[in-house]
C-alpha positions in Angstrom: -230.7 17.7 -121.8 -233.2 14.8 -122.8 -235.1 12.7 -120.2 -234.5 12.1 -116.5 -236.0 8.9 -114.6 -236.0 9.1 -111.3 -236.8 5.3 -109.9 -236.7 2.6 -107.4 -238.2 -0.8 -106.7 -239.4 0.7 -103.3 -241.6 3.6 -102.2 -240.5 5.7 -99.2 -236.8 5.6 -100.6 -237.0 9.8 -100.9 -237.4 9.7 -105.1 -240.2 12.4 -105.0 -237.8 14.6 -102.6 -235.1 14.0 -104.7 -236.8 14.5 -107.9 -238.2 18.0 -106.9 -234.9 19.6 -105.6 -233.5 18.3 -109.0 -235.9 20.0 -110.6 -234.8 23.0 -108.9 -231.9 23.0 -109.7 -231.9 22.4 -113.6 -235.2 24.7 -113.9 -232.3 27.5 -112.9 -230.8 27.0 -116.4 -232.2 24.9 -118.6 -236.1 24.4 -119.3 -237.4 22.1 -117.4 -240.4 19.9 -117.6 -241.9 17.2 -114.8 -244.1 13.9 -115.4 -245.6 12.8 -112.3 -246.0 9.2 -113.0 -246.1 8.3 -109.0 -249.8 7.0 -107.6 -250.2 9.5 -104.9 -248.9 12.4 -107.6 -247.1 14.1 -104.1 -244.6 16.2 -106.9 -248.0 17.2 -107.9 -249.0 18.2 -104.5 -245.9 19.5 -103.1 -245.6 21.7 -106.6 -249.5 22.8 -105.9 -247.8 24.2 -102.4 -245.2 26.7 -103.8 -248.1 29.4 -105.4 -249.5 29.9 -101.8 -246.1 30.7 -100.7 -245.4 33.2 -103.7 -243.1 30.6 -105.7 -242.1 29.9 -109.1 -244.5 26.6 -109.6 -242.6 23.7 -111.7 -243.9 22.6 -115.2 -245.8 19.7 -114.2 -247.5 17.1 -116.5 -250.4 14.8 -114.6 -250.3 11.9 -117.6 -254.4 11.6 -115.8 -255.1 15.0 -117.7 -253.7 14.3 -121.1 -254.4 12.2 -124.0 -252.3 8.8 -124.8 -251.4 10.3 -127.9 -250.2 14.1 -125.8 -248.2 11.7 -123.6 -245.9 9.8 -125.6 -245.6 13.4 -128.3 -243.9 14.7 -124.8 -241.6 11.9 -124.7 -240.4 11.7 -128.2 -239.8 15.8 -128.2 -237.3 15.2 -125.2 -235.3 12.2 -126.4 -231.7 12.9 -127.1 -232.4 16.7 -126.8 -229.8 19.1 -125.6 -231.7 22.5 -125.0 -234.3 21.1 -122.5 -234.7 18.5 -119.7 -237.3 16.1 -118.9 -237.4 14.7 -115.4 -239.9 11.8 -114.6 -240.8 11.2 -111.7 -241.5 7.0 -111.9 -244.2 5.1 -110.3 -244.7 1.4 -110.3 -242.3 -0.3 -112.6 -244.7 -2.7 -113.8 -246.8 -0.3 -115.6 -246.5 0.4 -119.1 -246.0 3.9 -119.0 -243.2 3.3 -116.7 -241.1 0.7 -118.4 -241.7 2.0 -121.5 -240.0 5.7 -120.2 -237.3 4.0 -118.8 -236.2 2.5 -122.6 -235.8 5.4 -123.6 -234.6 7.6 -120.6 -230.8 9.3 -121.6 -230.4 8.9 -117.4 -232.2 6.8 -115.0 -231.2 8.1 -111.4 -232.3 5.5 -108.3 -231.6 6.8 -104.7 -230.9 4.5 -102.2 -229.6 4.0 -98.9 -227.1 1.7 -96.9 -230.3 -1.1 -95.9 -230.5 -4.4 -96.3 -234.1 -4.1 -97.5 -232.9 -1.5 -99.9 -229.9 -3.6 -101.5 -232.9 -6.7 -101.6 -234.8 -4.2 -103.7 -231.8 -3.0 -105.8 -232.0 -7.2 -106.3 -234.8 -7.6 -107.3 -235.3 -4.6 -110.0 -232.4 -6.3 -112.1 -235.0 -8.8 -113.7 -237.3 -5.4 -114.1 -234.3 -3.8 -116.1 -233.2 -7.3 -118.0 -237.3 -6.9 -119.0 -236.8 -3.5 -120.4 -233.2 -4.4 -122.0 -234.9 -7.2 -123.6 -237.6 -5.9 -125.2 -235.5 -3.0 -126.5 -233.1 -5.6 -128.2 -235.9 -7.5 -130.0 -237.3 -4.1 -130.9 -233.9 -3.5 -132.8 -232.7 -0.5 -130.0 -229.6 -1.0 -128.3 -229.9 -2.2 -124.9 -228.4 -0.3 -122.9 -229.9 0.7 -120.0 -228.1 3.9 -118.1 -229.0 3.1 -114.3 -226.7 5.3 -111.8 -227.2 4.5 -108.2 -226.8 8.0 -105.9 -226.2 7.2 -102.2 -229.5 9.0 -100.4 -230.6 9.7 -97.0 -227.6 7.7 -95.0 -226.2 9.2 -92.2 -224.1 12.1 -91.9 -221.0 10.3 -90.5 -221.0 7.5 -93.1 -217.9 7.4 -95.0 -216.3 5.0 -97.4 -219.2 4.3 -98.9 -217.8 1.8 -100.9 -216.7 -0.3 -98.0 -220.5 -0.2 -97.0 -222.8 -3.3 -97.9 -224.4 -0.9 -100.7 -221.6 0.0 -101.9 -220.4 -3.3 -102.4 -223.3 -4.6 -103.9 -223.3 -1.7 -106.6 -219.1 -2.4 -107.2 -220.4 -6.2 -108.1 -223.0 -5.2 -110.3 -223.6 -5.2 -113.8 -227.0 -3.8 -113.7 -225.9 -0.4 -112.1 -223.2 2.5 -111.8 -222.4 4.1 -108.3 -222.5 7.9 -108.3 -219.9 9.9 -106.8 -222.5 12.3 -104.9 -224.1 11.8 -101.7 -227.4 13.0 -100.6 -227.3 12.5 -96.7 -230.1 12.3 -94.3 -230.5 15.8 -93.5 -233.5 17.7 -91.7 -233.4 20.4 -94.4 -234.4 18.2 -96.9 -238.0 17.4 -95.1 -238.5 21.0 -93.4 -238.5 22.9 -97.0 -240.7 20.7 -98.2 -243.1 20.9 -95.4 -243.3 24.6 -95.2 -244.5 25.7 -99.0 -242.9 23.5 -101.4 -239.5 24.9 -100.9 -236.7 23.3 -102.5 -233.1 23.3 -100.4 -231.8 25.7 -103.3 -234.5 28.4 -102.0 -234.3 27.5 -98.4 -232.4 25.1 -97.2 -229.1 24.3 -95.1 -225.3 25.2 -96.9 -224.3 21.4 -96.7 -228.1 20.0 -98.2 -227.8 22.7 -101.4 -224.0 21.8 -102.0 -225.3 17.9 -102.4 -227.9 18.7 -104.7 -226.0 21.0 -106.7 -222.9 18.4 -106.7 -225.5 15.5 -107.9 -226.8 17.8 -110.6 -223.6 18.7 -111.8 -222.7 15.4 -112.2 -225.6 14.0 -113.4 -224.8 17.0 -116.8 -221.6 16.1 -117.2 -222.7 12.6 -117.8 -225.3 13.5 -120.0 -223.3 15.7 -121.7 -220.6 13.2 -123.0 -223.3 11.3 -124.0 -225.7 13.4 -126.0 -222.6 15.2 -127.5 -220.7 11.7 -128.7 -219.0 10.7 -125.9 -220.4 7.8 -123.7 -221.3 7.1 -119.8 -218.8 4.4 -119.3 
């Protein structure tokens, strides 16, 4: 199912969280394998955590232990593939790892909540993307750049999120596509992490499993129509 980006302009926006219940869920039916591109590597740890506690551990690639050359074989085996997924999860967007990844990611997934310092963010990664989408074009590649926005971490009586200031934002953008899912700020999400590793498939609330199983539901049915001829618009 090709390659996965999980980013954002921002640290402490929930992207490792996110990343790591995703992989959950995929790794279910579909093999999955993670690149930990973030500084402090905490999918590394929190992956580390599960074989005290008995679990399945996630296929985890530290690009620190590998080879330049092991590194980008990895990417170009999971470009436009169907049988297998690829999830990255991003560090800093200036790096070359990172914005190279993201010209070739089928899906590039950034969580991020109703805050103005958020949106300002959201801002200010569109001349990080126009970057990317440039260099792509003078390289010959069509420039597209697949960026879906997911609602994450707002509260649980938010509604209409499109009446919100994010949601606005996203609605007048060319630079991203709004999500239909919502993660929401739920206590589950930080407790199974905290005791082993745990994802909210394994051991979390009803209402936090639904979320991530509705996000990664519609995050194959997009790639789906893509890979298989169809298209993301």
């Amino acid at each position: 199912m090709a390659i996965l980006v999980v980013a954002h302009e921002k640290g402490g926006v929930g992207k490792t969280t996110l990343a790591f219940n995703l992989a959950s869920f995929f790794d279910g039916f579909l093999p999955t394998k993670i690149i930990d591109l973030d500084s402090n590597r905490m999918f590394t740890t929190l992956n580390s955590f599960r074989g005290y506690c008995n679990l399945k551990s996630f296929n985890v690639v530290d690009p620190t232990n590998i080879s330049e050359e092991e590194f980008y074989s990895i990417l170009s085996e999971y470009v436009g593939a169907n049988d297998k997924l690829l999830i990255v999860d991003s560090g800093g967007y200036d790096s070359t790892d990172s914005s190279r990844i993201m010209g070739i990611a089928d899906f590039i997934l950034i969580p991020a909540g109703n805050k103005m310092v958020e949106i300002l963010a959201l801002q200010k990664y569109e001349a990080v993307l126009d970057r990317i989408r440039s260099a792509k074009k003078e390289a010959g590649f069509p420039d597209e750049m697949p960026c879906y926005v997911v609602f994450n971490r707002v509260h649980p009586n938010t509604k209409n999120y499109e009446e919100t200031d994010l949601g606005r934002f996203l609605l007048e953008s060319s630079h991203y596509k709004l999500l239909s899912s919502v993660i929401k700020d739920r206590s589950s999400f930080n407790n199974t992490l905290v005791e082993g590793g745990y994802t909210v498939l394994e051991k979390g609330s009803f209402d936090a499993k639904k979320e991530i199983c509705d996000l990664g539901e519609e995050i194959s049915e997009i790639l789906y129509e893509k890979l298989n001829g169809g298209n993301d618009e």
